[in-house]
VEXDREN-2710 file (C-alpha; in Angstrom, 1 decimal):
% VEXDREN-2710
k/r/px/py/pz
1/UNK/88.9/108.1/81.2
2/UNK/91.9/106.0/80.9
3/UNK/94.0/104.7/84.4
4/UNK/97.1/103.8/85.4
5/UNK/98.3/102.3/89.0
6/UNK/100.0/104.1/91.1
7/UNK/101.5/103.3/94.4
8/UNK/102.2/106.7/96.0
9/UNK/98.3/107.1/97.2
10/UNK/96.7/105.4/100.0
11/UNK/94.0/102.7/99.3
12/UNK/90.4/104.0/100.3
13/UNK/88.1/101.6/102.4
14/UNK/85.9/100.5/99.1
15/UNK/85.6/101.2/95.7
16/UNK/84.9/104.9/94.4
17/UNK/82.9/103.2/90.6
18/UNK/80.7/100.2/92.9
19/UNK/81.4/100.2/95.8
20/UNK/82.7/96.9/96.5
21/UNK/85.3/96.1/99.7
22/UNK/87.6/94.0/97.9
23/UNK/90.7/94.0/95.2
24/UNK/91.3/97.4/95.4
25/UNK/94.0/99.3/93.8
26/UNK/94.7/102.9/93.1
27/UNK/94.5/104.5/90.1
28/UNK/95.6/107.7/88.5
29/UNK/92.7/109.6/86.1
30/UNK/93.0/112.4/84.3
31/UNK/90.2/115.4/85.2
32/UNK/90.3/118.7/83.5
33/UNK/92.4/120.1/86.4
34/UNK/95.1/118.0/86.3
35/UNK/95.8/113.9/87.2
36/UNK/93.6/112.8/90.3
37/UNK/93.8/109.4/92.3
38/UNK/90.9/107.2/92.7
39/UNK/90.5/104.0/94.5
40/UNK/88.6/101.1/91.9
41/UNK/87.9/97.6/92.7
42/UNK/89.7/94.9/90.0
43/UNK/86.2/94.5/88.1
44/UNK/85.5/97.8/87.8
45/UNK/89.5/98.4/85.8
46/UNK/88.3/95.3/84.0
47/UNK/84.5/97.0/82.9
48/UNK/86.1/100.1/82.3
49/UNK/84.1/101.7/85.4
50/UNK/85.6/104.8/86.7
51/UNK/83.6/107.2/88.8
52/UNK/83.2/110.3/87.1
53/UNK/84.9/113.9/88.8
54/UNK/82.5/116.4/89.2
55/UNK/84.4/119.5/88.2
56/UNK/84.1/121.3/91.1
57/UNK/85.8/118.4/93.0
58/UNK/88.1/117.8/90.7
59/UNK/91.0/120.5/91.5
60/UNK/90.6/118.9/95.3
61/UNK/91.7/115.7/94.1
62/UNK/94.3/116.9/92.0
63/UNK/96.1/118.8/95.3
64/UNK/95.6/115.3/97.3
65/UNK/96.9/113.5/94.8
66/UNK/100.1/115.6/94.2
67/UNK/101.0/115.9/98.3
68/UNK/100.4/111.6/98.2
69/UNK/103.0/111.7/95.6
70/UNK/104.8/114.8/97.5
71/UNK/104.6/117.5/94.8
72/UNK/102.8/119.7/96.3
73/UNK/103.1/123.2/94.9
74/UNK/103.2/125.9/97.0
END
C-alpha cells in the first residue's frame, strides 16, 4: 500500500500501524473502495508500516476522507 501526505484530514491522537504519540502525519492509502486517510507516525512511513483496511471498513473511511477534503458525494 503506497502513501502520500495530505493536509485536508485531521491528525488522529496516535498512530493507526504502532501506535506511537508522536511525529504524526496523515496519509492518503488506497483500499479497494476508493482513497482513505490514515494517521502513521514518521517511523512507520519510513518501515513501510501501514495498517491494513479491513474491507468492510474500508468504504467508511473512504466517505470520511472525501467530506475532510469536502467532496462529499451526495
Amino acid at each position: 500500500m503506497s502513501a502520500v501526505a495530505t493536509r485536508d484530514c485531521p491528525v488522529a491522537s496516535e498512530c493507526a500501524s504502532c501506535g506511537r504519540r508522536r511525529s504524526l502525519e496523515v496519509r492518503e492509502v488506497e483500499t479497494e473502495a476508493g482513497t482513505a486517510c490514515v494517521t502513521v507516525c514518521a517511523f512507520c512511513v519510513e518501515q513501510g508500516e501501514l495498517p491494513p483496511i479491513s474491507p468492510f471498513v474500508a468504504p467508511m473511511c473512504v466517505e470520511a476522507h472525501q467530506a475532510h477534503a469536502g467532496l462529499v458525494v451526495r
